[in-house]
C-alpha positions as CSV (number, residue, x, y, z in Angstrom):
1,X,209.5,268.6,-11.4
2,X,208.4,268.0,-15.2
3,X,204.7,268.6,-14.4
4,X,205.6,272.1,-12.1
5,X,207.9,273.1,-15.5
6,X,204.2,272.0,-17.2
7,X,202.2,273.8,-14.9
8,X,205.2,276.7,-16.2
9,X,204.2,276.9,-19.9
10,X,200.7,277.0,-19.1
11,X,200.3,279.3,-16.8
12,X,203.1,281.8,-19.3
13,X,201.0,281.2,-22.0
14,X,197.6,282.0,-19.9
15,X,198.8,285.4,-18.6
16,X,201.2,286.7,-22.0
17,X,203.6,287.9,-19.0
18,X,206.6,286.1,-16.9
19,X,205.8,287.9,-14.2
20,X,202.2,287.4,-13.5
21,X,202.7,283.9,-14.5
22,X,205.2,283.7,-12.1
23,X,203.2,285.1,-9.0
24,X,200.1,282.3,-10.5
25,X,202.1,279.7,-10.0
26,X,203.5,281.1,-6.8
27,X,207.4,281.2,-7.8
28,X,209.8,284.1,-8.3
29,X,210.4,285.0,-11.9
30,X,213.9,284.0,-11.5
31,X,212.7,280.4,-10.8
32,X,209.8,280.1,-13.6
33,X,212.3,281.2,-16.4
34,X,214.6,278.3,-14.9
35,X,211.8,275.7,-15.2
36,X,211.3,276.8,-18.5
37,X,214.2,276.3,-19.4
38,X,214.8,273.1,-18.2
39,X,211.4,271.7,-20.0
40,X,213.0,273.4,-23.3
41,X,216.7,271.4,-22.6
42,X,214.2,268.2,-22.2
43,X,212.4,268.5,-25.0
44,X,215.0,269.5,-27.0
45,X,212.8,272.6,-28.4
46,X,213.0,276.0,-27.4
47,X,208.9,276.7,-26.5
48,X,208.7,280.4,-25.8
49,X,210.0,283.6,-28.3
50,X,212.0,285.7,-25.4
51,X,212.8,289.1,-25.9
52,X,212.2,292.0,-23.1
53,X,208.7,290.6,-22.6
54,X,206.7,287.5,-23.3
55,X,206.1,288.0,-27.5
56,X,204.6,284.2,-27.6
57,X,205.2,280.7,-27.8
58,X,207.4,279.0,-30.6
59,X,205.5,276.0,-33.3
60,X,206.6,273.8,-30.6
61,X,205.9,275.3,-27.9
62,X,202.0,275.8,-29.0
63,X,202.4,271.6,-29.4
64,X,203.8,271.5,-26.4
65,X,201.1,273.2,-25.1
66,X,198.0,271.3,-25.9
67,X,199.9,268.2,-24.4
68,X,201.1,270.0,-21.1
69,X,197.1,270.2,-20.5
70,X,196.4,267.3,-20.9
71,X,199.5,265.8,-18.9
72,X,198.2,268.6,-16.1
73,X,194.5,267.5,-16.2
74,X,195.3,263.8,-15.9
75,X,198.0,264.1,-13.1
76,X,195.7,266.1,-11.7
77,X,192.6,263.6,-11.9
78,X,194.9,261.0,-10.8
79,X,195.9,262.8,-7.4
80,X,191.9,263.7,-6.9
81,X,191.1,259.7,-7.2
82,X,193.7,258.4,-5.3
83,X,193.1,261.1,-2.6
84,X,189.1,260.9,-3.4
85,X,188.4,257.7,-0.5
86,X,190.5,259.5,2.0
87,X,190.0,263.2,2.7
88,X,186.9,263.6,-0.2
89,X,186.9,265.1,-3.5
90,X,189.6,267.9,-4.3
91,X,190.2,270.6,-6.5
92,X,188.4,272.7,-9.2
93,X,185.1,272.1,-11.4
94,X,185.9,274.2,-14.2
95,X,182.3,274.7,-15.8
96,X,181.5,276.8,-19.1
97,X,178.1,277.8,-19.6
98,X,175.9,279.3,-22.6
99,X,174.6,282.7,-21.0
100,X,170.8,281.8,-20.7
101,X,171.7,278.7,-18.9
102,X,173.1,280.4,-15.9
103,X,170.2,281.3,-14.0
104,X,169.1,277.6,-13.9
105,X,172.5,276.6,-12.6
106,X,172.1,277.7,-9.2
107,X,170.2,274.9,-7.4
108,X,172.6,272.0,-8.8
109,X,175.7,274.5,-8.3
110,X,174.9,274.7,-4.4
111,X,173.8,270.7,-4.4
112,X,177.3,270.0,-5.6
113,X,179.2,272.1,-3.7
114,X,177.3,270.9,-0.3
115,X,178.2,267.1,-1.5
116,X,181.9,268.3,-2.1
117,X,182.8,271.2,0.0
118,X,186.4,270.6,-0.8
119,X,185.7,271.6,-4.9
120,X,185.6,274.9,-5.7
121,X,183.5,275.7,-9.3
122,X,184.5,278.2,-11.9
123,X,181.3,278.6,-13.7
124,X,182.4,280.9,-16.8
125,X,179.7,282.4,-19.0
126,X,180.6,280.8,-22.4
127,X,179.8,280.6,-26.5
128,X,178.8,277.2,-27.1
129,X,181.3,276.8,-29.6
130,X,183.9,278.2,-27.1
131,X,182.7,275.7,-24.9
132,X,183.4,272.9,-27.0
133,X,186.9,274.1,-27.8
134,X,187.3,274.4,-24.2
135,X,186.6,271.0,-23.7
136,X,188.5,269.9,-26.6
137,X,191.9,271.3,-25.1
138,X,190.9,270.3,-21.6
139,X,190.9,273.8,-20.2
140,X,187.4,273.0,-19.4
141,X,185.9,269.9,-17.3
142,X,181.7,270.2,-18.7
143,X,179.8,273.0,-20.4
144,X,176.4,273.3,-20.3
145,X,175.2,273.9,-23.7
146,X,172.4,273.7,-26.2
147,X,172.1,270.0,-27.5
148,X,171.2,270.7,-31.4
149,X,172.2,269.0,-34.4
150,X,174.5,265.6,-34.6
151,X,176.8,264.8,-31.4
152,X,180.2,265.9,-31.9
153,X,182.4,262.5,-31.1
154,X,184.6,262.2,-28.2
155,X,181.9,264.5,-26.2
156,X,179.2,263.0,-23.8
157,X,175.7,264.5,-23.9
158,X,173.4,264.2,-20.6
159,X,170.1,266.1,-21.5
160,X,168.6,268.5,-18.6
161,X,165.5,270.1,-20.0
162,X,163.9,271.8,-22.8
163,X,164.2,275.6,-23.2
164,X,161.4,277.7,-24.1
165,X,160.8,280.9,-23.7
166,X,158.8,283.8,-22.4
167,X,157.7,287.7,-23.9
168,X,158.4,289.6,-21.0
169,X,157.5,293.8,-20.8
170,X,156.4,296.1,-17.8
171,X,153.2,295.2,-16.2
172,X,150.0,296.7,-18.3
173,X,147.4,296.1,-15.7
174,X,144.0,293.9,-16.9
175,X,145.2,293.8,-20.5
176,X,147.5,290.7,-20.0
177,X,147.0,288.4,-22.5
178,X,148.1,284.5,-21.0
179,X,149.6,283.7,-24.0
180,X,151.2,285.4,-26.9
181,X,152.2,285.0,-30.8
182,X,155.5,285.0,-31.8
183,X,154.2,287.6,-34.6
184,X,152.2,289.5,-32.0
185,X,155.5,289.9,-30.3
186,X,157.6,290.7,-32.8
187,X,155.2,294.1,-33.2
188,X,156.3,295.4,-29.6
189,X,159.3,297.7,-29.2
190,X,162.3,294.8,-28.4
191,X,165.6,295.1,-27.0
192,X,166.8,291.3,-27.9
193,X,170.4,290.2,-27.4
194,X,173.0,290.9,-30.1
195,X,173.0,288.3,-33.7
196,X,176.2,287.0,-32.8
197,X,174.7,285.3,-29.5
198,X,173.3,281.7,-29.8
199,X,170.2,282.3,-28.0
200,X,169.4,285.6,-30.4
201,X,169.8,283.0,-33.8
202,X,167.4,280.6,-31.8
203,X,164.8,283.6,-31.3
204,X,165.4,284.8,-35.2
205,X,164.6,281.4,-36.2
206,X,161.3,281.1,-34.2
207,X,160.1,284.5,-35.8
208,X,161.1,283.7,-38.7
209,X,159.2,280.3,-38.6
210,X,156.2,282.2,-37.5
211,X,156.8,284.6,-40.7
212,X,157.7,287.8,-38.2
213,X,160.6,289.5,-38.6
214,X,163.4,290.1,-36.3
215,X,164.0,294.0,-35.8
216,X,164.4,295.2,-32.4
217,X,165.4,298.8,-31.7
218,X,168.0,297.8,-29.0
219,X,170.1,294.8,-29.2
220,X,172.4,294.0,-26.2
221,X,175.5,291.8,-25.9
222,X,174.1,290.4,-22.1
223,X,171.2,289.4,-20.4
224,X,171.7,292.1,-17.8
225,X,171.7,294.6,-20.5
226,X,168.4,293.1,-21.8
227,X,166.7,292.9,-18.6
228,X,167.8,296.5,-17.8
229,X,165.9,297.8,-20.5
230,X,162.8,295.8,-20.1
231,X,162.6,297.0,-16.4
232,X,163.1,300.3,-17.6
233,X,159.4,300.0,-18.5
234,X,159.6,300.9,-22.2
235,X,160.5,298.1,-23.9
236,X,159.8,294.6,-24.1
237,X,161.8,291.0,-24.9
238,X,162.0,287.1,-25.4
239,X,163.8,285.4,-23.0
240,X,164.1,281.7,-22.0
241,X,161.7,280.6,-19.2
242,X,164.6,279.7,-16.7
243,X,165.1,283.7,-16.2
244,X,161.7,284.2,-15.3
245,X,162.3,282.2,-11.4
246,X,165.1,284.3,-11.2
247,X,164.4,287.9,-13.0
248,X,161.2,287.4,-13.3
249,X,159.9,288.2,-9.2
250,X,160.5,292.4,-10.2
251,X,158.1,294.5,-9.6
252,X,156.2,295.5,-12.4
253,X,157.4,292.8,-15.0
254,X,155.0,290.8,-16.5
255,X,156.0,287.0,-18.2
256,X,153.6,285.4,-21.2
257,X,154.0,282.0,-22.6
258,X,155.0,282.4,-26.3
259,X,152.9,280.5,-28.7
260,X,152.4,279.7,-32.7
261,X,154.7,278.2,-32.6
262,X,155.9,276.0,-29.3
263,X,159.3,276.5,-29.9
264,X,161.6,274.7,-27.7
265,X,165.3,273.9,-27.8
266,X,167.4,271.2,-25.8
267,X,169.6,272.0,-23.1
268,X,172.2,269.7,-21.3
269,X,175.9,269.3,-19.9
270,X,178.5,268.0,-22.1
271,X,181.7,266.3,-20.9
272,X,184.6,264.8,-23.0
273,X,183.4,260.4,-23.6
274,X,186.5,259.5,-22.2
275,X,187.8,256.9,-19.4
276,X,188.7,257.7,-16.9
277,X,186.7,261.4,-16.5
278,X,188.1,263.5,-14.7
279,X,186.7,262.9,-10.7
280,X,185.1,266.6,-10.5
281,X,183.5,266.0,-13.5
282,X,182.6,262.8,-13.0
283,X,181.1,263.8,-9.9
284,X,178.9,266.3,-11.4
285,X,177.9,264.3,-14.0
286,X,176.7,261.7,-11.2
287,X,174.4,264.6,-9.2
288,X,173.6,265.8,-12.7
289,X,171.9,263.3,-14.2
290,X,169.5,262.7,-11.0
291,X,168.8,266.1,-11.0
292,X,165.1,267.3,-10.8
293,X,164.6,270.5,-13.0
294,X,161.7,271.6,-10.8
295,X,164.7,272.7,-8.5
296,X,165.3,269.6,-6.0
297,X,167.7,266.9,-5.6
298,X,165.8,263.9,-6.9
299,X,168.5,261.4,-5.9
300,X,167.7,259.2,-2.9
């Protein structure tokens, strides 16, 4: 009963509402605002600020909080490796993702889901540093992210592949170069993705190592906004070579290698360094790290 009274506060504090976090959790209101209760009687705290509506949780109840998903997640991990040798792996892969990595997920996705047809994934597009606070409160089970600067501690870091990236505008007929400057680039009409997105600093810094500057004409907060614009025919981009199996097959898009200079940026799945991981996660860490980012399974 302590864990459902758990599952309780998180799920309240998730929606902002009793009553939708009542129907997540598949209870009447009636009985959630019991089980809250009872957790607050426990405790010896009250958790939530009641009034005609939800207005929020109390000091302790945000405390409270951070511990019930933990409690959750490790209950839950227990249940999935106890049950695991029996009837197979159970339950949900929550995965965050940095935007331009999603395109490259899709092969390993499908790989794990065939292995485990019992998991389901959540694979939720992500800010790297969103990702790592996901993980840090264990609403998250891996992130794949960029791999830059020093490890943070208590996170895991399994490389997958180096990013790099590709000018891509409408087809122009004989007059394709095979490769292109960064500065050369940086002269066509852009629509890049907004400053505040991760893979739009990566792009500044690259111009701004090949002395261009950064000024496109259209910035966009997604990659389908970008790519909606570039097959428009009238503008042109940078995006990371991954896109280019998936976006870029349209008709009358043309893909260039960017040079002067190579710039390249790790990429790779980060899970919390503890023991025991949780078993979804451990799982995908397993198919993960024999994974072949030409697009097969290299595990024998």
């Amino acid at each position: 009963m302590f864990v459902r009274q758990l599952h309780y506060l998180v799920a309240v504090a998730r929606e902002q509402h009793f009553g939708r976090a009542a129907e997540a959790c598949h209870v009447t209101q009636p009985t959630l605002s019991a089980g809250l209760r009872k957790l607050e009687e426990e405790l010896g705290y009250p958790l939530v600020v009641r009034g005609h509506r939800f207005m929020g949780l109390t000091e302790h109840g945000a405390r409270v909080l951070a511990w019930a998903q933990r409690i959750i997640n490790d209950y839950d991990g227990m249940r999935q490796e106890l049950a695991g040798s029996e009837a197979g792996l159970t339950g949900i892969l929550r995965l965050g993702c940095v935007p331009p990595m999603l395109p490259a997920l899709s092969g390993l996705l499908t790989a794990f889901c065939e292995r485990h047809p019992l998991v389901r994934v959540q694979a939720l597009s992500m800010s790297a540093l969103a990702i790592q606070r996901g993980l840090d409160d264990q609403v998250l089970d891996a992130g794949v992210s960029y791999l830059t600067g020093t490890q943070p501690p208590k996170l895991h870091w399994l490389p997958f592949y180096e990013e790099r990236y590709m000018f891509v505008r409408a087809a122009g007929g004989d007059d394709m170069p095979a490769r292109i400057s960064w500065a050369e680039a940086a002269r066509s009409p852009l629509c890049l993705l907004t400053p505040d997105m991760q893979n739009r600093q990566i792009i500044d810094e690259a111009l701004a190592t090949a002395g261009a500057v950064s000024a496109p004409r259209i910035e966009a907060n997604t990659f389908f906004g970008v790519w909606s614009m570039v097959c428009s025919g009238a503008w042109a981009s940078i995006v990371p070579h991954t896109h280019i199996a998936t976006f870029g097959r349209m008709a009358g898009v043309s893909a260039i290698p960017l040079i002067d200079p190579d710039w390249r940026r790790p990429v790779g799945l980060v899970t919390p360094d503890r023991d025991p991981l949780a078993p979804v996660a451990a799982a995908f860490r397993k198919l993960a790290a024999r994974w072949s980012w030409n697009g097969e399974d290299a595990a024998s």
